[in-house]
C-alpha positions as a Markdown table, in Angstrom:
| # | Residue | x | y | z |
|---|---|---|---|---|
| 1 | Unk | -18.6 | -22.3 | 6.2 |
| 2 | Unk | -15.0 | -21.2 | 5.9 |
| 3 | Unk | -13.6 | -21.8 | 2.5 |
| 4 | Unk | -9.5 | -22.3 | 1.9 |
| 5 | Unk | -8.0 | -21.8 | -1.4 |
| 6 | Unk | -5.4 | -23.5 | -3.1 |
| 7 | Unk | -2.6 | -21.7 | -4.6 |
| 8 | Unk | -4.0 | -22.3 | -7.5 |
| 9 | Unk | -7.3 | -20.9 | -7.1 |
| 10 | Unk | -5.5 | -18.0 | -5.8 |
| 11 | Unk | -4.1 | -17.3 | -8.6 |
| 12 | Unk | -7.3 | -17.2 | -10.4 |
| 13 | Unk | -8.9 | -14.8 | -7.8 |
| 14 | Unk | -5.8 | -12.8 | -8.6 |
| 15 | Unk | -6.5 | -12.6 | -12.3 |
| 16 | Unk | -9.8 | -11.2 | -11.1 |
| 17 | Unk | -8.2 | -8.8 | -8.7 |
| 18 | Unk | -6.3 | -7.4 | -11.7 |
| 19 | Unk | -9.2 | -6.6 | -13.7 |
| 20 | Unk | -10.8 | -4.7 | -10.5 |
| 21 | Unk | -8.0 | -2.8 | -10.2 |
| 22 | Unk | -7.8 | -1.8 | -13.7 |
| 23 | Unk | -11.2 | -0.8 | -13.5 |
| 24 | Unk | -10.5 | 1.4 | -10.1 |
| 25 | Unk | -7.5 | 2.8 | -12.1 |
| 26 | Unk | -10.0 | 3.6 | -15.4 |
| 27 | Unk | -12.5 | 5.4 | -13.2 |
| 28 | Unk | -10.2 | 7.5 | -11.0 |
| 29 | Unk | -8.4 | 8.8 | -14.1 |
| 30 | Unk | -11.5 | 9.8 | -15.6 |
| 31 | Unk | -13.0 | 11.7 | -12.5 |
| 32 | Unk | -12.3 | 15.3 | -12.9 |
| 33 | Unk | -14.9 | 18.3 | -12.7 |
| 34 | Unk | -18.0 | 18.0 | -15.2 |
| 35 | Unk | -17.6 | 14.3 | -15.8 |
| 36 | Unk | -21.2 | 12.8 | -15.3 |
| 37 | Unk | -21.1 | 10.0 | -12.7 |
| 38 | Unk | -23.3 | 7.5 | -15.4 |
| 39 | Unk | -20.1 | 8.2 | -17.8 |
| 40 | Unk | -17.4 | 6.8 | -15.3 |
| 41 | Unk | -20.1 | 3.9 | -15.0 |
| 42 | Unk | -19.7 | 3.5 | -18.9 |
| 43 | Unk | -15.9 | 3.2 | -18.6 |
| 44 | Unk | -15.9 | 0.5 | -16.1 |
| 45 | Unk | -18.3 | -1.4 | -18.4 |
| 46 | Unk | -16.4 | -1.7 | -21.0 |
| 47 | Unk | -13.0 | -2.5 | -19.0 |
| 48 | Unk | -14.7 | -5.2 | -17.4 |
| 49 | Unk | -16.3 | -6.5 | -21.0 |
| 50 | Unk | -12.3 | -6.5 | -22.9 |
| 51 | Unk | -11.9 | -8.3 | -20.0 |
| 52 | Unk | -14.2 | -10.8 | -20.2 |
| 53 | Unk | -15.3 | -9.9 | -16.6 |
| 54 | Unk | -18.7 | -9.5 | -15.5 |
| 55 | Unk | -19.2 | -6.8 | -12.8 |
| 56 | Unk | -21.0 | -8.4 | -9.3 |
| 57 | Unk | -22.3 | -5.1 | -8.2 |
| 58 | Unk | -25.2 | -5.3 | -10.5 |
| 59 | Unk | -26.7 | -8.2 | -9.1 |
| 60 | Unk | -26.0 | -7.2 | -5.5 |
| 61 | Unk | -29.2 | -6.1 | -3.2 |
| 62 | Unk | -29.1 | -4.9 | -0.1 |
| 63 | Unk | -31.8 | -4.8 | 2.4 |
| 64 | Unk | -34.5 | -2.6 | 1.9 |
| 65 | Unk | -33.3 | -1.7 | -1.8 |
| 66 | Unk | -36.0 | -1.8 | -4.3 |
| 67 | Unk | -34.2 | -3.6 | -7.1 |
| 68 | Unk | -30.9 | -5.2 | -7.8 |
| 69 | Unk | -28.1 | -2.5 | -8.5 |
| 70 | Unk | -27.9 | -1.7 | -12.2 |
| 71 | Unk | -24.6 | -0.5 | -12.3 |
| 72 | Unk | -20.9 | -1.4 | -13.0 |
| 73 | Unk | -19.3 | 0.0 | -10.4 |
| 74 | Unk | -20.6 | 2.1 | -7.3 |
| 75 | Unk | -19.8 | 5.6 | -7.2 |
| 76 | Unk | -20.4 | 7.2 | -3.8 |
| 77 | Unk | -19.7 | 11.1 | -3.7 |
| 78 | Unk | -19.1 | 13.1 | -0.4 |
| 79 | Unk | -21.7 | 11.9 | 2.4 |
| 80 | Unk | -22.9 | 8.8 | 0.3 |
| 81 | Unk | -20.9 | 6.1 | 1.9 |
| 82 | Unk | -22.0 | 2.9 | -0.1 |
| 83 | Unk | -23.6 | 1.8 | -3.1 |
| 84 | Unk | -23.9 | 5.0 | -4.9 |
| 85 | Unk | -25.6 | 5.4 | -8.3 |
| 86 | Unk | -24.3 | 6.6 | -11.3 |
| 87 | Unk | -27.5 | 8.5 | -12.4 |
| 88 | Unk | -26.6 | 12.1 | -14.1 |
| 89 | Unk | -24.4 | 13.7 | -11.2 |
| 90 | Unk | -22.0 | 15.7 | -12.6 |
| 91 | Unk | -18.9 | 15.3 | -10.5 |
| 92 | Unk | -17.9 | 19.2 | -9.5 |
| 93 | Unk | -14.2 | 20.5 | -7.5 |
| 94 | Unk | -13.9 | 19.6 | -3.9 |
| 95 | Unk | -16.0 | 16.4 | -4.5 |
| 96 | Unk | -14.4 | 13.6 | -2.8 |
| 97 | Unk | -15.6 | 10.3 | -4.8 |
| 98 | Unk | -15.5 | 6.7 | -3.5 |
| 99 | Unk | -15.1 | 4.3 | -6.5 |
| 100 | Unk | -16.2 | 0.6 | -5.3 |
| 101 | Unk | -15.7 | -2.3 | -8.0 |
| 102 | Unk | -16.9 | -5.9 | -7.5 |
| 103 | Unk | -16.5 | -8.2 | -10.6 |
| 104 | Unk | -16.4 | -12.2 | -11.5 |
| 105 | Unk | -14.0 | -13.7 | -14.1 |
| 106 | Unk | -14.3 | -17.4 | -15.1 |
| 107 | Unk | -16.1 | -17.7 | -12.0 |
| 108 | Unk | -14.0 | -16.1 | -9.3 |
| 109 | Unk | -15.4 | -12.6 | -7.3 |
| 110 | Unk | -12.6 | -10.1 | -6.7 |
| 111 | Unk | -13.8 | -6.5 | -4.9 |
| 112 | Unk | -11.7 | -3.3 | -3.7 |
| 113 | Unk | -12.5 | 0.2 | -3.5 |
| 114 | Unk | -10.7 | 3.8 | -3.2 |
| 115 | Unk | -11.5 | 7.1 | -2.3 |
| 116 | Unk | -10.1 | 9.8 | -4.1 |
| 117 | Unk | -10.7 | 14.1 | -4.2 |
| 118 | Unk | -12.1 | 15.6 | -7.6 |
| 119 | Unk | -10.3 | 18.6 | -8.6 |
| 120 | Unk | -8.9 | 20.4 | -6.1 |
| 121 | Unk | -9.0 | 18.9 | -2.8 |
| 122 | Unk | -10.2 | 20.1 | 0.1 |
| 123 | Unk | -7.0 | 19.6 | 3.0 |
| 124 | Unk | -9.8 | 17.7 | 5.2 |
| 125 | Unk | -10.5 | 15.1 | 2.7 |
| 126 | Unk | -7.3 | 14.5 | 2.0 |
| 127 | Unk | -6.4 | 13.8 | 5.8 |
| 128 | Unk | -9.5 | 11.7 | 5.5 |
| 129 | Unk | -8.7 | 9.7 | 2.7 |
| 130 | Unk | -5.5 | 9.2 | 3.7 |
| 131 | Unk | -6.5 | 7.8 | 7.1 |
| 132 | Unk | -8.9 | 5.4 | 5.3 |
| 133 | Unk | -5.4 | 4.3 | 3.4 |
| 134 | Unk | -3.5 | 3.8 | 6.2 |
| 135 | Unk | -6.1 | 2.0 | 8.1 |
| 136 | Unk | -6.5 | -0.2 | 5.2 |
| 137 | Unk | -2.9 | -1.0 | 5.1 |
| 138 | Unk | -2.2 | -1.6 | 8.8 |
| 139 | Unk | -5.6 | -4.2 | 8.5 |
| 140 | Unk | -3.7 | -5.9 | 5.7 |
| 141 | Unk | -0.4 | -6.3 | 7.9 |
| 142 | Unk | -2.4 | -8.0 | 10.5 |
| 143 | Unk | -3.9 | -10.7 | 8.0 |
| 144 | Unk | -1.5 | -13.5 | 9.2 |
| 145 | Unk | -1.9 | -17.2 | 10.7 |
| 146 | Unk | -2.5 | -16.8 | 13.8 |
| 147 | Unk | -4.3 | -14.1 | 14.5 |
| 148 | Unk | -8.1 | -13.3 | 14.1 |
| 149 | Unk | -10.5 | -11.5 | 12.3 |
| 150 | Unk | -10.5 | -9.5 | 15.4 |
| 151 | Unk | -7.0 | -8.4 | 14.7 |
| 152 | Unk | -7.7 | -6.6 | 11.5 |
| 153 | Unk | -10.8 | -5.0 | 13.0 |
| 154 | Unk | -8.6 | -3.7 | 15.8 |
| 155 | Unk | -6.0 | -2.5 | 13.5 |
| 156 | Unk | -8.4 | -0.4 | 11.2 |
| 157 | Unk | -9.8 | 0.8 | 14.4 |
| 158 | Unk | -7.0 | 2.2 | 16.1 |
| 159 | Unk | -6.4 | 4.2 | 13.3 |
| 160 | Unk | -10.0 | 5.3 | 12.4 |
| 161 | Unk | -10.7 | 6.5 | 15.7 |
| 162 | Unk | -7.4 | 8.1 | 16.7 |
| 163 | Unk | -8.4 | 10.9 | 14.0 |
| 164 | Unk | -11.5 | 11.2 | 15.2 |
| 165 | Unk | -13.8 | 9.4 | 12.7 |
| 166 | Unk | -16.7 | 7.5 | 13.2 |
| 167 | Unk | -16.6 | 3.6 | 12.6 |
| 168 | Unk | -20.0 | 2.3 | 11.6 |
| 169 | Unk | -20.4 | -0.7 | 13.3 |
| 170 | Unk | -22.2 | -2.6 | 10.8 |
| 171 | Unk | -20.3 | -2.5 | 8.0 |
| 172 | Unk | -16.7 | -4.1 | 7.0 |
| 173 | Unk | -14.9 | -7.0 | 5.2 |
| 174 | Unk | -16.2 | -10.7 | 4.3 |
| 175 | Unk | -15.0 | -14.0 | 3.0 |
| 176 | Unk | -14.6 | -13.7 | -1.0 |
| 177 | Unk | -14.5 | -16.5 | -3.6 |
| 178 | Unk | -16.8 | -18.1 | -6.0 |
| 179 | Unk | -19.2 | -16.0 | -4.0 |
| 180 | Unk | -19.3 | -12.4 | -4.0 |
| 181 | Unk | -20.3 | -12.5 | 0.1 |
| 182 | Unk | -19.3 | -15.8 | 2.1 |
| 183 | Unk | -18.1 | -16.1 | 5.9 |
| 184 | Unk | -16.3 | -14.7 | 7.8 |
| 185 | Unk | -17.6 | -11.0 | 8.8 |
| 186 | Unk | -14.3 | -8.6 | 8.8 |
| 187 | Unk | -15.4 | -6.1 | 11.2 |
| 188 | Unk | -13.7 | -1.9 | 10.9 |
| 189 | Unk | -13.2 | -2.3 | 14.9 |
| 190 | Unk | -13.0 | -4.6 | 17.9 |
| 191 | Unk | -10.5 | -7.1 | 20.2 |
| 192 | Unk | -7.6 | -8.7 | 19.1 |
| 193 | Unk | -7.8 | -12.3 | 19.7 |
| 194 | Unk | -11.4 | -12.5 | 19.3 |
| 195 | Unk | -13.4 | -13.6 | 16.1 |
| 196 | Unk | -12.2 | -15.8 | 13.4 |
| 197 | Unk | -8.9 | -17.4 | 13.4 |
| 198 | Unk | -7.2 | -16.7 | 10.5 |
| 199 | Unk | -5.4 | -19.9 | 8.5 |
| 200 | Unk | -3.6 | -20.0 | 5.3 |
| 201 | Unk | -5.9 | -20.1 | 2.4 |
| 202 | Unk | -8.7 | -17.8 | 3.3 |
| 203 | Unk | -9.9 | -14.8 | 1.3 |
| 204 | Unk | -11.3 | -12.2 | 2.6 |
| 205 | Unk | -12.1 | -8.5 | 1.8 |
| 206 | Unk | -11.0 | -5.4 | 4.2 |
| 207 | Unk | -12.8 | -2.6 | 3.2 |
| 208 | Unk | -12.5 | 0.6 | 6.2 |
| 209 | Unk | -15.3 | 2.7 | 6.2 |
| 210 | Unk | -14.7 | 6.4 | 7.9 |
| 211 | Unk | -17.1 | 8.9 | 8.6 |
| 212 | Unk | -15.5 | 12.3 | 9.2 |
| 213 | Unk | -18.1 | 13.7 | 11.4 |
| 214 | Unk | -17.3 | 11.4 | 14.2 |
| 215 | Unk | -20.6 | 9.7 | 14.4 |
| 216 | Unk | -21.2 | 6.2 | 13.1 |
| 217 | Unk | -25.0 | 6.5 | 12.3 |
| 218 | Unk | -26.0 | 5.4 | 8.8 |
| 219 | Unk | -29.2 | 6.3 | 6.8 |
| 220 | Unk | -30.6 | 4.3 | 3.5 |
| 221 | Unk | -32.5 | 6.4 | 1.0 |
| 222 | Unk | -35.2 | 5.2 | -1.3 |
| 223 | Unk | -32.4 | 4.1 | -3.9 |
| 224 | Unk | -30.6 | 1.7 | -1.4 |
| 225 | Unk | -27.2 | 3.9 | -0.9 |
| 226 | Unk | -26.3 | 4.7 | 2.4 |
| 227 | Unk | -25.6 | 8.1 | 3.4 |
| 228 | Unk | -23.8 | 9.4 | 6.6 |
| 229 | Unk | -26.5 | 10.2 | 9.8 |
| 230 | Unk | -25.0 | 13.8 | 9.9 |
| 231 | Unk | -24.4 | 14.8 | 6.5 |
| 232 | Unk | -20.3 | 14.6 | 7.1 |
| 233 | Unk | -18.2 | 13.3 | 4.5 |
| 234 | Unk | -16.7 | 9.7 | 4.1 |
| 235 | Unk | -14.0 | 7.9 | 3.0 |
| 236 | Unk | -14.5 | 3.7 | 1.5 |
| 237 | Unk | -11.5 | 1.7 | 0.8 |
| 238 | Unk | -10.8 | -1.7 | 0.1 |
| 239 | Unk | -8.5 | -5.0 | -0.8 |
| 240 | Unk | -9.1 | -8.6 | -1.2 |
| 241 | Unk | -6.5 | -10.1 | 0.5 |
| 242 | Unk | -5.3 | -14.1 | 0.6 |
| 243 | Unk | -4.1 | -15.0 | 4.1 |
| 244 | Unk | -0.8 | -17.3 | 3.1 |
| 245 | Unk | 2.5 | -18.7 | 5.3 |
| 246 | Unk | 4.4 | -16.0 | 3.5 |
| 247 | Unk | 1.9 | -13.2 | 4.7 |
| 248 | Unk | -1.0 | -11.0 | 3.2 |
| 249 | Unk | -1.3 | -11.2 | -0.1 |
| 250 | Unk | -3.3 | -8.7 | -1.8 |
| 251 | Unk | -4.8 | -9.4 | -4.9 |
| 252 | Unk | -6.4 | -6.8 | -6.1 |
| 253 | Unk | -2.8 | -4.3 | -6.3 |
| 254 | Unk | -2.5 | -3.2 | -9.5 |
């Protein structure tokens, strides 16, 4: 079931989006060569504690993981694409780390995610990352009335593919609100015109996923993260975005 918000309630996911981005802003400050990844997990914990936040990651499971995720936020370096754990990685130059936060306030779920190079960068991950951005943004500008859910994927995909990065098909966006995960799907790719209509009110999460070498095969380890098929790097960013008369409003911008 679709779910439309009132202004209201908007502003409430809003306040949550807030503390996400705080705690994307926390993390990516603190990620420089020989910070462990368990103490950037540390950091988000306690941003998301002043704030009274509780973060939604750690209750997540995703198929074939063996347990619930423990930690704050995910923390996905170089060719893990999703739900990395913190455990005692030392983040090291050239690194490219993608930071994803999910968190509940006063009963509202707010997610968004950035990737971001540790030390100094290598040139390709900054084309990549950038890509990811600008994918992001151009899905944002197409979350209007009128259009679809098939308009954002289309958006993201033009972009994605005209640098020559693999799209995995499975992954992408979703409805948002007192549920971490509710309808409708977001695909990274696909028609305009075609899924979900979009209608003032919805929430929904658009979260590009790039692979830079070119193939969109995913594998899961015994953890639950995902890692790229070919061992290529890859790029995870993200917004909740409120679909309103006035356009897309994103609420988890700092």
């Amino acid at each position: 079931m679709i779910e439309l918000r009132t202004p209201t309630e908007l502003d409430a996911m809003g306040r949550t989006g807030l503390v996400v981005a705080d705690v994307l802003a926390t993390v990516r400050r603190h990620a420089r060569p020989g910070t462990a990844l368990a103490e950037l997990d540390e950091l988000a914990g306690t941003v998301l504690a002043e704030a009274g936040a509780t973060p939604a990651e750690a209750h997540h499971r995703p198929s074939r993981a063996p347990t619930p995720f423990p930690q704050m936020v995910a923390t996905s370096v170089n060719d893990v694409v999703l739900h990395g754990l913190p455990g005692r990685y030392h983040l090291t130059g050239g690194d490219l780390l993608s930071i994803d936060c999910r968190a509940c306030l006063d009963g509202w779920h707010a997610a968004a995610a950035m990737t971001v190079p540790v030390g100094t960068p290598r040139q390709e991950d900054v084309v990549l990352a950038d890509t990811a951005r600008q994918a992001l943004q151009d899905g944002i500008a197409a979350a209007v009335p009128g259009h679809h859910t098939g308009d954002i994927a289309r958006a993201i995909g033009v972009v994605s593919r005209s640098g020559g990065y693999g799209v995995p098909a499975r992954l992408g966006g979703h409805g948002i609100g007192r549920q971490q995960r509710q309808d409708p799907f977001v695909p990274n790719d696909g028609r305009p015109g075609q899924g979900t209509p979009l209608r003032p009110g919805m929430v929904v999460t658009i979260a590009p996923v790039l692979l830079a070498g070119g193939r969109q095969d995913l594998e899961r380890a015994a953890d639950g993260s995902l890692h790229t098929g070919d061992g290529s790097r890859s790029a995870h960013v993200q917004h909740t975005v409120a679909v309103t008369e006035h356009g897309p409003r994103v609420l988890t911008a700092p």
